[in-house]
N, C-alpha and C positions, 0 to 999 in steps of 0.2 A: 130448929134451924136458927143459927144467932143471925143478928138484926142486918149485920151488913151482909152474909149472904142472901137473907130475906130481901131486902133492898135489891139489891145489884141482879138479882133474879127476876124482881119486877122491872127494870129499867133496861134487862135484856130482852124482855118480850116487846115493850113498847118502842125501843129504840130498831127491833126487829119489823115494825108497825109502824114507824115513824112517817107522825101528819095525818095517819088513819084509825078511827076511832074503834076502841077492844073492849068488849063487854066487860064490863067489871067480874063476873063471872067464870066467863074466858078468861080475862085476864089472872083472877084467883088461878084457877084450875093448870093453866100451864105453866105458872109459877109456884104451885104445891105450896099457897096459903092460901089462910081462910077470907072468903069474901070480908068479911067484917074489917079486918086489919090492913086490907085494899089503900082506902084512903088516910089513915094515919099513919102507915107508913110511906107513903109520897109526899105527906105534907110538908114535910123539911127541904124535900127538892122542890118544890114549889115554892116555897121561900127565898131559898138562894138563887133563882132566879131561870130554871129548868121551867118552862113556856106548856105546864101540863093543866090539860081541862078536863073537869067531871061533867058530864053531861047529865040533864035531869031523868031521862031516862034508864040512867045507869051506864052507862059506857065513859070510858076513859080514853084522851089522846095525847102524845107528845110532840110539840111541833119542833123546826128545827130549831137548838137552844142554839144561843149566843156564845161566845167565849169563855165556857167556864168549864170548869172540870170537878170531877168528884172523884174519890175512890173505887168508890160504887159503881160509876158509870164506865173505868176503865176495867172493872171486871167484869161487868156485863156484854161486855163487846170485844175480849180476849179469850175466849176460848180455849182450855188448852188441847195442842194437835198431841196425835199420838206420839208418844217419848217425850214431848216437850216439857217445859216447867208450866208450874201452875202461878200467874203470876200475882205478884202481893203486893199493892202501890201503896206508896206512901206520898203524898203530896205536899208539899210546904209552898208557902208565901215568899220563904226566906231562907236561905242557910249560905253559909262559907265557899260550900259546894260538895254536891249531891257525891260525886265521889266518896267524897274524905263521910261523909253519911254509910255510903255504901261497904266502904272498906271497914269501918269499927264494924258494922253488923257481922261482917262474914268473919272477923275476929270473934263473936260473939257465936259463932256455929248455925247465923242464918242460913235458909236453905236456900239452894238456886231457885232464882224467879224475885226475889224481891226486888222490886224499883223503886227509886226513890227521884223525884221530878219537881222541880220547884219553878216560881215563876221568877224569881232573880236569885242570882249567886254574886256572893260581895266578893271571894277570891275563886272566881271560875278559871280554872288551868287548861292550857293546851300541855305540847309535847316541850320538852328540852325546857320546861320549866317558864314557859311563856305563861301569857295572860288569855284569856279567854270571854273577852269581851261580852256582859250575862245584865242588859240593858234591864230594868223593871219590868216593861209589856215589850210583849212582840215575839220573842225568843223561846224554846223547847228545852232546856238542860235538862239531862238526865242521865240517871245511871242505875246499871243491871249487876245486879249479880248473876254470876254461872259457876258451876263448878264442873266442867268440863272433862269430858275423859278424854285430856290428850297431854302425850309427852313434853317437857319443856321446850323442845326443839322442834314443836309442832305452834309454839304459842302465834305465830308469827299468823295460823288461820281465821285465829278471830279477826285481828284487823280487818284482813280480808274480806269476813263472814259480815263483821260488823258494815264494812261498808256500804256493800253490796243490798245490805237489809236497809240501811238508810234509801237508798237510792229506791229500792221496791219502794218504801214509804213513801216518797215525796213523788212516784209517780202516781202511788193509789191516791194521793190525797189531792196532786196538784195538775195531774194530767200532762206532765214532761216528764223525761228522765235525767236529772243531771249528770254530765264526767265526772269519774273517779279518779282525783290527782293522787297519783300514791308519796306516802302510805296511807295520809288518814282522812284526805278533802271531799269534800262535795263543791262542785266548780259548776259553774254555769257562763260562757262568755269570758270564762276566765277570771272570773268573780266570787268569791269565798261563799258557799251557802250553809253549808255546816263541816263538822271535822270530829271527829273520834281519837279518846286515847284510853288504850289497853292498860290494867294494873294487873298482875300477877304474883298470884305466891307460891314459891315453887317447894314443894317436898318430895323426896328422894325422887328426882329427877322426872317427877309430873307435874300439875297441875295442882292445888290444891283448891284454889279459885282465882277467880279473872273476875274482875269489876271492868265494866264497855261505859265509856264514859262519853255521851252524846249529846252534841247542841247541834242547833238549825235552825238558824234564822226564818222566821216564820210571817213577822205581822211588821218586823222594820221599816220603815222609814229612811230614804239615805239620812237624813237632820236625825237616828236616833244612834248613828255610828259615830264613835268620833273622830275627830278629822284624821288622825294618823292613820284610817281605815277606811276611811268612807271611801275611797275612791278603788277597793280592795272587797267592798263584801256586794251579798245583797240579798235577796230574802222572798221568800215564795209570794208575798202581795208584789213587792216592787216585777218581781220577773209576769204573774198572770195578771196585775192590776187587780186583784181582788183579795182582800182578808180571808183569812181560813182561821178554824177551828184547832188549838191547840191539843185539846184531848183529840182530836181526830189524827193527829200527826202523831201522837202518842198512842195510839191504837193502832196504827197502819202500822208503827214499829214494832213494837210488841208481836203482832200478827205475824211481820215479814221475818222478825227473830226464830220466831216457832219454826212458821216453814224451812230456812235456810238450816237453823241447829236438827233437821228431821232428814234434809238431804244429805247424798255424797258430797265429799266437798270438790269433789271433779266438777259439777253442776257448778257449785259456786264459784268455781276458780274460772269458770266459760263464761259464766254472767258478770265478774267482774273485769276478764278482758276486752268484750263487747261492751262495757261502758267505762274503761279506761282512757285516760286522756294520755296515760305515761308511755304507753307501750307503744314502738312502733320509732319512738323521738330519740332524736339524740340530744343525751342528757349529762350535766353537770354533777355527779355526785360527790358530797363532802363529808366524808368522820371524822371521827378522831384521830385517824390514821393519813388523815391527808385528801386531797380533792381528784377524783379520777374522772374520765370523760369515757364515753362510748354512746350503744344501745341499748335500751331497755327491751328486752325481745320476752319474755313470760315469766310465769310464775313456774316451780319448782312444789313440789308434793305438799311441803311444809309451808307453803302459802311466803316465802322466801322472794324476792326479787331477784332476776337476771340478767345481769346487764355483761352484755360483750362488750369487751374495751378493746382500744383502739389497737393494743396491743395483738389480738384476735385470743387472749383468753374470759373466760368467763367469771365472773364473778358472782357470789351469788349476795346479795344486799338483804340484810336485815335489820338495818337501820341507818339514819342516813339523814342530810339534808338535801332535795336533788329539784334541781332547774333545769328547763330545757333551755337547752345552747341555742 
């Protein structure tokens, strides 16, 4: 067994136990190593700062850790569901952004499941070539590979799939569910909490893969938005008043990815209009082709938007600027 699965096997029994103390023996024995290597391979998590105790009688506990994250610890607590990816994190301190990470791997023939998550990004992107505001602490940037089996004209389901799993996350984790502004928001009061954007590569008229590009304001502060925003975001401490755990909103995602890429996406496409904030409004929409008005009345097979215009035909929206009137 190499070291990181060794690890991350041990870190899913205690984290399974978590605050309650597991024989060292047990703990060997459901982790299929040997008692002896128990404690020196924990000691590095005990280090960086993982709140674990050896007891003198031999038992081992983990209490709740602080804000920190491991590799290890995001595979010990991802499991993968049936058909799902098995997932493969990659954590940085630092990069450009996690995307542009994401996208050379899948050039590279990674497999679906790789993640790559950092705790700031110096050029974090939204859609239409925006910025993505990727503060040092507080904030979740990440991004998934998948390599999806579905037609080009189907790409429009991840968004959907994607969002949907955000919102599972931030209920496992924070105990609300926030609105989904389509195409790609998490709204809370009408306040920015996170946002997704879809890359794809398309070959002969599929998928080849899709990078889900995700942030979530998580530990902000209004003082860590800057002012052209502050008055526009907000963040799962400011909404419950209490800090959370970043690997934990990175675990709730991952989890709520598996479940949703296992389901129909008729499932998905009913759980993202029961927490839609679009549908139902009369809406502003602007492309390239000009600004049109009507309703937004549902989603379409291919995860497509619907908007009746005023005119009383249908339109179906797959991209788009859109405000409610």
């Amino acid at each position: 067994m190499a070291d990181r699965e060794r690890d991350a096997a041990l870190l899913h029994v205690l984290f399974g136990s978590l605050e309650s103390w597991v024989g060292t023996s047990e703990l060997a024995r459901r982790a299929a190593v040997a008692p002896e290597d128990v404690a020196p391979a924990l000691a590095p998590y005990l280090r960086a700062g993982y709140p674990i105790e050896f007891h003198p009688q031999g038992r081992v506990r983990l209490d709740a850790p602080p804000d920190i994250w491991c590799a290890e610890e995001i595979m010990a607590r991802c499991p993968t569901g049936v058909g799902g990816p098995s997932w493969e994190p990659l954590l940085l301190a630092e990069t450009a952004s996690t995307s542009d990470v994401a996208r050379e791997q899948a050039g590279r023939n990674a497999r679906a499941g790789f993640v790559v998550a950092a705790t700031r990004q110096t050029r974090g992107r939204g859609r239409l070539g925006r910025t993505w505001e990727s503060p040092p602490a507080g904030g979740l940037y990440v991004s998934v590979l998948l390599r999806p089996d579905l037609a080009l004209r189907e790409a429009g389901r991840l968004t959907i799939l994607g969002s949907v799993a955000m919102a599972d996350a931030v209920e496992a984790v924070a105990g609300f569910r926030p609105q989904i502004k389509w195409p790609n928001d998490l709204v809370v009061e009408r306040r920015k909490l996170g946002g997704l954007l879809i890359e794809t590569e398309p070959r002969s008229g599929r998928l080849a893969w899709a990078v889900v590009g995700i942030g979530v304001n998580v530990n902000q502060q209004p003082e860590s938005f800057s002012p052209a925003v502050r008055d526009l975001a907000t963040s799962l401490q400011i909404v419950t008043g209490r800090a959370h755990r970043r690997a934990d909103m990175l675990v709730a995602l991952l989890n709520a990815l598996t479940a949703r890429l296992s389901q129909p996406f008729d499932e998905t496409r009913r759980a993202w209009a029961a927490s839609s904030l679009t549908l139902g409004q009369r809406v502003s929409l602007t492309t390239l082709r000009g600004t049109k008005q009507g309703q937004a009345f549902g989603l379409d097979p291919s995860g497509a938007l619907l908007l009746r215009l005023d005119s009383g035909e249908v339109e179906v929206v797959t991209a788009g600027d859109m405000q409610a009137c």
